[in-house]
Phi, psi and omega in degrees: 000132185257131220193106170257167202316319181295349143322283185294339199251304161320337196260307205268000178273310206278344172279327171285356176261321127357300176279330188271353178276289184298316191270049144270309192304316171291342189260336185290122168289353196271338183278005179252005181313143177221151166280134175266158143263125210230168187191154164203163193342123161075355162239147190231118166242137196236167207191145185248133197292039186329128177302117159337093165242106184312306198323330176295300187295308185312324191264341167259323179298295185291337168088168178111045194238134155287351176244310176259006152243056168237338182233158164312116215238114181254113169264344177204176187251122147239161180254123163258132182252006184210165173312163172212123161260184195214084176108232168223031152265126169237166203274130147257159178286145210136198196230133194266148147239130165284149180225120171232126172238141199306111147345128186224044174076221180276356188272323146196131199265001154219144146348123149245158147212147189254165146225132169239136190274137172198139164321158188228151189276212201280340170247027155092027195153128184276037136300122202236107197306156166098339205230094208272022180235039186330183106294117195297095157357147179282158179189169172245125187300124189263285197203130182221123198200155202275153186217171192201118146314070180326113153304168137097029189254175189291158189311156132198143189285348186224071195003129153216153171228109186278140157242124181234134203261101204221108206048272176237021153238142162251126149296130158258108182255130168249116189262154186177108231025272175238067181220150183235088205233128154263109152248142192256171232151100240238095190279154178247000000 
């Protein structure tokens, strides 16, 4: 049997594409996303390691996207185990979520975040690993207000949100790439 080379060059282009394929696919950081945790008294935040994609980020801060400045991004859990204020709300205990939702032109001309109270579902959070397009939970809107992301904070490759606590105010610092949001919180 004779097997010619446009065969053979054909067989083995389609293995290496296959295979480069699986190792992409092994490689999406969005599939190693996990939930973190993070506390400090009566309060708990949970949160997913989100991968950096400026370009990504770019379409939710500034919007001009069909997709990623169009829906809602719920970024974090929090558990309050005591009253709390958010503003000049005040929190009971139970469980919360940050929202962020994109610029969208004239239809919303800044960057919000929300906090909203909602159930959580049977495995005690709509966080889901792996799955960095969560759906954002029915929930009741607390509080919403336009926010901007401090360029210029040191790098992480990964969402991360540090508390740092100084009597009964807590800082929710949201590290994101070299962008930065600070929200207090006032524990009772």
């Amino acid at each position: 049997m004779k097997i010619s080379i446009k065969y053979l060059f054909v067989f083995f282009l389609l293995v290496a594409t296959v295979t480069g394929l699986a190792t992409a696919q092994e490689n999406d950081k969005r599939k190693l996303t996990t939930i973190q945790k993070t506390s400090v008294e009566n309060l708990e935040i949970k949160y997913l390691n989100l991968p950096w994609g400026e370009t990504t980020f770019g379409y939710i801060e500034n919007g001009g996207n069909d997709y990623y400045s169009t829906r809602t991004w719920p970024v974090a859990h929090l558990k309050l185990s005591t009253k709390a204020v958010y503003g000049t709300r005040l929190l009971t205990p139970g469980d919360y979520m940050f929202v962020i939702t994109p610029k969208n032109g004239k239809r919303r001309p800044k960057m919000t975040l929300s906090l909203s109270a909602f159930k959580p579902d049977e495995n005690g959070t709509f966080l889901t690993p792996g799955d960095v397009f969560t759906d954002t939970p029915i929930g009741r809107l607390i509080s919403r207000k336009p926010i901007s992301f401090v360029k210029g904070a040191p790098f992480h490759d990964a969402m991360k949100i540090e508390l740092a606590q100084n009597n009964q105010v807590v800082d929710i610092k949201i590290h994101y790439g070299d962008r930065l949001l600070v929200e207090k919180l006032t524990l009772k």
